[in-house]
C-alpha positions in Angstrom: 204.8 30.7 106.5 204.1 30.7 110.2 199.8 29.5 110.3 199.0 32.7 112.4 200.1 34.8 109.5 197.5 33.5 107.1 194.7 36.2 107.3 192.3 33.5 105.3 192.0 31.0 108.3 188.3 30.1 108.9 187.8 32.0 112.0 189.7 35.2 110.1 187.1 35.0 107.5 184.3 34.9 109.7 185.5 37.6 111.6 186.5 39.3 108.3 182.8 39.0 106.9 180.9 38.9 109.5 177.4 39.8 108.4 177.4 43.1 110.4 180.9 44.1 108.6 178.7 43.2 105.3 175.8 45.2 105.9 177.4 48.2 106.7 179.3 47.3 103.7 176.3 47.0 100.8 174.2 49.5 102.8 177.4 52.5 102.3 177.6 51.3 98.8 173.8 51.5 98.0 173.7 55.1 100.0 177.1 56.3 97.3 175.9 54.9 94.2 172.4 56.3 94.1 174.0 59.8 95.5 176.7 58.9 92.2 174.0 57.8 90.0 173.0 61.1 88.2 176.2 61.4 86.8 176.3 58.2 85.1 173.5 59.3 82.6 174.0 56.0 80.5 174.1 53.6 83.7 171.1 52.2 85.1 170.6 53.4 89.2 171.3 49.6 89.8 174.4 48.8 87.9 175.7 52.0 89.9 174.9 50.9 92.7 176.5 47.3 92.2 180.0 48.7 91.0 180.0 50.7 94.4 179.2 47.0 96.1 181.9 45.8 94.3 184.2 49.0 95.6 182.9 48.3 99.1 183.3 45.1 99.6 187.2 44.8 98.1 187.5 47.8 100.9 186.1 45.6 103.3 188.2 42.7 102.0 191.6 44.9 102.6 190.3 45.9 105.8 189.9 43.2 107.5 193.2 41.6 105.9 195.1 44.4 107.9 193.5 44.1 110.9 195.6 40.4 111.3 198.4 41.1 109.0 201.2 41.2 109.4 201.3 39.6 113.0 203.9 42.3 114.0 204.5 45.8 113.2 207.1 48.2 113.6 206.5 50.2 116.6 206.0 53.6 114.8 203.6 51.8 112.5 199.9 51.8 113.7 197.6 49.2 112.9 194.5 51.7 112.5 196.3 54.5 110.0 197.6 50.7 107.8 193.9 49.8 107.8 192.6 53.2 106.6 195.3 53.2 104.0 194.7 49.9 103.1 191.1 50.9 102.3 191.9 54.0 100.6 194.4 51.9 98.2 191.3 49.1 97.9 189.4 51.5 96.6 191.2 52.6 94.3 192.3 49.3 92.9 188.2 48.7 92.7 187.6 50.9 90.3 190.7 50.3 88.3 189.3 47.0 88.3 185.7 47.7 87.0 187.4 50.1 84.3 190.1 48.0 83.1 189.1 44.2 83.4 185.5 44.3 83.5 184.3 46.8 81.0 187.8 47.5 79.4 186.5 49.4 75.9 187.2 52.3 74.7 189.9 52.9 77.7 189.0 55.4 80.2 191.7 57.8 80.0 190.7 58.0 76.2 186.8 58.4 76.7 186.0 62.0 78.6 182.8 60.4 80.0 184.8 57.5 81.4 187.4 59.4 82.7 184.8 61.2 84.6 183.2 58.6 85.8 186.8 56.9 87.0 186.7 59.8 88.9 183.7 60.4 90.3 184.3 56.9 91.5 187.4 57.2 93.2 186.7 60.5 95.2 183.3 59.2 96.4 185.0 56.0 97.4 188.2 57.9 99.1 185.4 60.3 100.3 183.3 57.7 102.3 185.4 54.4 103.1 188.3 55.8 105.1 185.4 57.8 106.7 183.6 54.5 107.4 186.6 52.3 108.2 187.6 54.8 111.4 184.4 55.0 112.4 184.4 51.2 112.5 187.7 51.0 114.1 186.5 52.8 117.1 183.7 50.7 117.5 186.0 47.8 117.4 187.9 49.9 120.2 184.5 51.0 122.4 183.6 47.1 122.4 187.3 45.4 123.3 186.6 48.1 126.2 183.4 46.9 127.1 184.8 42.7 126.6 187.8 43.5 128.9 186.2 45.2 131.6 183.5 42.6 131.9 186.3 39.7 131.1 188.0 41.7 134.3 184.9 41.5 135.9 183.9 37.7 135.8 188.0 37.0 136.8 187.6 39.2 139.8 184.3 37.6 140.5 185.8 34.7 140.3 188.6 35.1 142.3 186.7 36.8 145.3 184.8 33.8 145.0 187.5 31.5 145.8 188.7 34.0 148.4 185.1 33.1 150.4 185.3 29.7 149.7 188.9 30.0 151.2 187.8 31.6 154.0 184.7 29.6 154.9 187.0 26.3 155.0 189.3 28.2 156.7 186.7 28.5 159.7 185.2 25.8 159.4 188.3 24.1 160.1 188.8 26.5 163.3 185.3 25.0 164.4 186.0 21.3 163.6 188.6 20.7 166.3 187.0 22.6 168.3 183.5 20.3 168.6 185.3 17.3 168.3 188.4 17.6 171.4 185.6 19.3 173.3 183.5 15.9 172.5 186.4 13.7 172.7 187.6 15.4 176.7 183.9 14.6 177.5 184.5 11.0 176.5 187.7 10.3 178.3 186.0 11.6 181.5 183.7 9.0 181.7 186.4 6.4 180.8 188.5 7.9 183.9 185.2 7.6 186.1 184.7 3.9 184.9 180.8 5.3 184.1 179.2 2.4 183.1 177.8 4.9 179.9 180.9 5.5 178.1 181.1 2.4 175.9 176.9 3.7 174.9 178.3 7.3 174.7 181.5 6.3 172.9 179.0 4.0 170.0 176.6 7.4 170.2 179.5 9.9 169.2 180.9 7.5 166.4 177.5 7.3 165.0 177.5 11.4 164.9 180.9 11.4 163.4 180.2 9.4 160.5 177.1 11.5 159.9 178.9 15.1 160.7 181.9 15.3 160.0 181.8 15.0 156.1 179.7 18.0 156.1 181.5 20.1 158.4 183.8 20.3 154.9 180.9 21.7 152.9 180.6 25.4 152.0 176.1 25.3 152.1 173.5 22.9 154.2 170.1 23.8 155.1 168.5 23.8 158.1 167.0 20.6 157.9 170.1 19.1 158.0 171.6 21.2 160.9 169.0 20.2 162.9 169.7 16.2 162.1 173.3 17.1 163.8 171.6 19.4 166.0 169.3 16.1 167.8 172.4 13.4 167.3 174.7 16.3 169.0 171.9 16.7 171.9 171.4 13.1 172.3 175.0 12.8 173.1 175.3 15.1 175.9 172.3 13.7 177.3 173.4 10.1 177.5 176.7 11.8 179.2 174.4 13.8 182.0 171.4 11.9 181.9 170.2 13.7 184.9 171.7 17.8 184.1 170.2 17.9 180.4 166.8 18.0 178.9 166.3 19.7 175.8 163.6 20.3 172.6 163.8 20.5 169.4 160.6 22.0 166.8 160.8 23.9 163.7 158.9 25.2 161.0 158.3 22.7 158.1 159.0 25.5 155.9 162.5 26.4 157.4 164.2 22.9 156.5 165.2 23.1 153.4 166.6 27.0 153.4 170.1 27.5 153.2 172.3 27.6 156.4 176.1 27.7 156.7 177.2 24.4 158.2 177.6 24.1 161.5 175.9 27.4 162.4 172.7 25.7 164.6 175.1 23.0 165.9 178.0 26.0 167.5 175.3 27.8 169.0 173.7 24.8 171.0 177.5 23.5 172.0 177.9 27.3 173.1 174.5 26.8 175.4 176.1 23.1 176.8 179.4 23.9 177.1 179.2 28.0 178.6 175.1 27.0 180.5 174.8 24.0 181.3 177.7 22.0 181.7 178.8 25.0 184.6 175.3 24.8 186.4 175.4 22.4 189.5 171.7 21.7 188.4 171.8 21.2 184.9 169.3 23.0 182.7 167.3 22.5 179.7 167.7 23.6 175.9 165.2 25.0 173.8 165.7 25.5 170.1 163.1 27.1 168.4 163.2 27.9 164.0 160.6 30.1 162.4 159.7 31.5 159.1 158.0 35.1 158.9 158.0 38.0 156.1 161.4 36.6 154.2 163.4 35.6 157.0 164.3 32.6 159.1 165.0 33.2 162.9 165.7 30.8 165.2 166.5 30.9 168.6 168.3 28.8 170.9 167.4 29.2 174.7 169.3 27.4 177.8 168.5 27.7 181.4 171.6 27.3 182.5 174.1 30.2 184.4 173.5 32.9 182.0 175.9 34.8 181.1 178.5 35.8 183.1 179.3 39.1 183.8 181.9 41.4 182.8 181.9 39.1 179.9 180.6 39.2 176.5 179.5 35.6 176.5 181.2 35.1 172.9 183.7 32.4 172.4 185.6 31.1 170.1 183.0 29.0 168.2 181.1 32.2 167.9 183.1 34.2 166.8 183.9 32.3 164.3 180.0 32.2 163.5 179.7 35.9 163.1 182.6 35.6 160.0 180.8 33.1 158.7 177.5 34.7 158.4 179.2 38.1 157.6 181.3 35.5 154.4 177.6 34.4 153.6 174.9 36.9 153.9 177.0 40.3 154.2 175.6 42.5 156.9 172.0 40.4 155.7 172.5 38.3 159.0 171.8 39.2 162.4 173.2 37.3 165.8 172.5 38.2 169.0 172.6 37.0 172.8 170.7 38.4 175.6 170.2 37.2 179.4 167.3 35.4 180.8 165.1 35.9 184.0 166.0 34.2 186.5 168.4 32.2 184.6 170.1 31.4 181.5 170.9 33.0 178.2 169.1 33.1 174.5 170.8 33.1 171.2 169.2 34.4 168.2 170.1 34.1 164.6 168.2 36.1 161.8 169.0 35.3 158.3 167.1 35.6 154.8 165.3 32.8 154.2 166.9 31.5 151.1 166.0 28.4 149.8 169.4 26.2 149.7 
C-alpha cells in the first residue's frame, strides 16, 4: 500500500484529532445526551452522556478517515457527501456497538426498552452528526479560502518584491557606467595634456572605486554613507580643476543614518559638475546641504555654475534614472525638484521620509 494512502500517518492523526475537532466533538455529545437523557429512566445523566461521547467520537473517527481516503475518487463521487455518509454509517455502527458488545444482555431487539433506546440513539445521532459534519466541512472550505488567498498574497508579495529588486539593479547598472566613463574621459584628458596631476588624480579615483563601487550593487545605504562618496567624488573633481571647483559639504547628525537609495546624493552632485560647472569658463562652487524637519529629510544640492539652460528641462540621464529610483523606493513619498538661481546656477532638492535605514 502506497504510504499516502494510510489515513493513520502521524500528521493525519493530528489533523484527524485535533483538539478543536474534539471539542466540538464531546461538547455535541454532552448537548444530545442530556437532551436524550429523560428517556433513559434507568441510566444515570452521565452514562448517557458518555455513550453519546462514544457515538461522537467514532463519527469523528470516520470523518476524518474520509477526508484523506481514498487518495482518488471517481469524478462523480464527492468527498463532502462520502464524509457525511461516512458519519451517518459511524453512527450507526456506535450504537450497534454500545448495544451489542458492550452491554450485550437481554438483546435489544428482544427488550422494548432497549429497542427504544437503540433508537432514540440512532435518530438523535443521524439527527445531529451529519448536521455537524457539513457545518464543519464548510468551515474547512471558508478557511482553505482564507489560507490560499493570503498564501496568493505573500507569493505576489513576494514576486513584486523581486520585480523592485530587479528593477533597482537594473538602474543602478544604467548609473554605474555612466559615473565611471564620465570619470574615466576626465582622466584620459589630463593624460593627453601631460598635467602633471593625473598620476595624483588617477591614485584619487582608484581609492573611490574600491570604496564605491561595491555599493553601487546594493539595493539600501544611508545618507551617511552617500555623503562618504559624496566628499571622495568632490575631492576628485577638485584635484582635476583645482582652480574652477570649490565646494561644502554639512549635514545634520541626525540625517546619517536614514535610509537613501545608493547613489541618489552622488548623481545629483555629478549632475551640478558635469551640466554647471564643468561648462562655466569660471568654475563655480557646490553646496550640499541635508536637514531633518517634521519626518522628512531634505537635502539640497546648490551649484553656481551656468544654470540651466533654456529651452531645456535640465534632466539627464542620471536623473532620470533617479526619479525611478525614488518612485521604486518611496512611491509618490519622494519629491525631486530643480529650480534656477539668481544670477547664476541651479539647486536640486530631494525630499524623502526620513526612515531610519
Amino acid at each position: 500500500m502506497n504510504a499516502t494512502s494510510l489515513p493513520a500517518a502521524p500528521g493525519a492523526l493530528r489533523r484527524m484529532f485535533g483538539w478543536r475537532r474534539v471539542l466540538v466533538a464531546l461538547i455535541a455529545s454532552t448537548v444530545v445526551g442530556l437532551i436524550l437523557s429523560p428517556t433513559f429512566t434507568t441510566l444515570s445523566t452521565a452514562r448517557v452522556i458518555g455513550r453519546e461521547m462514544f457515538v461522537g467520537l467514532i463519527a469523528l473517527l470516520a470523518f476524518g478517515i474520509f477526508e484523506r481516503w481514498p487518495a482518488r475518487l471517481p469524478g462523480w463521487v464527492a468527498r463532502w457527501a462520502l464524509q457525511v455518509l461516512a458519519v451517518a454509517c459511524a453512527v450507526v455502527v456506535a450504537v450497534l456497538i454500545l448495544y451489542m458488545v458492550v452491554n450485550p444482555d437481554p438483546p435489544f431487539w428482544q427488550d422494548e426498552r432497549r429497542r427504544n433506546g437503540f433508537i432514540h440513539m440512532i435518530l438523535a445521532g443521524l439527527l445531529f452528526a451529519p448536521w455537524i459534519a457539513v457545518a464543519a466541512l464548510f468551515r474547512q472550505r471558508d478557511e482553505a479560502i482564507r489560507s490560499q488567498a493570503l498564501a496568493f498574497g505573500l507569493e505576489r508579495s513576494e514576486l513584486e518584491r523581486r520585480a523592485l529588486d530587479a528593477r533597482l539593479r537594473l538602474l543602478q547598472a544604467q548609473v554605474e557606467p555612466h559615473f565611471l566613463f564620465n570619470t574615466l574621459a576626465n582622466v584620459r584628458e589630463l593624460v593627453d595634456s601631460g598635467s602633471p596631476q593625473a598620476s595624483s588624480v588617477l591614485d584619487s579615483l582608484i581609492a573611490y572605486l574600491r570604496a564605491a563601487v561595491p555599493r553601487l550593487h546594493e539595493t539600501t545605504a544611508t545618507l551617511g554613507q552617500e555623503l562618504e562618496l559624496v566628499r571622495a567624488y568632490l575631492e576628485l573633481m577638485h584635484m582635476r580643476m583645482p582652480d574652477r571647483l570649490q565646494f561644502d559639504v554639512q549635514a545634520d547628525e541626525a540625517a546619517l543614518a536614514l535610509r537613501c537609495p545608493p547613489t541618489t546624493l552622488l548623481t545629483l552632485v555629478e549632475n551640478a559638475v558635469r551640466h554647471g560647472i564643468d561648462p562655466s569658463e569660471e568654475g563655480g562652487r557646490i553646496d550640499i546641504r541635508v536637514r531633518v524637519q517634521g519626518g522628512r529629510c531634505v537635502a539640497e544640492v546648490s551649484d553656481t555654475g551656468v544654470g540651466l539652460r533654456q529651452g531645456g528641462a535640465g534632466l539627464g540621464t542620471g536623473l532620470k534614472s533617479l526619479r525611478e529610483r525614488l518612485e521604486l523606493v518611496f512611491g509618490g513619498d519622494a519629491k525631486l525638484s530643480l529650480a534656477a538661481l539668481a544670477p547664476r546656477g541651479a539647486r536640486a532638492e530631494l525630499d524623502i521620509p526620513a526612515v531610519p535605514a
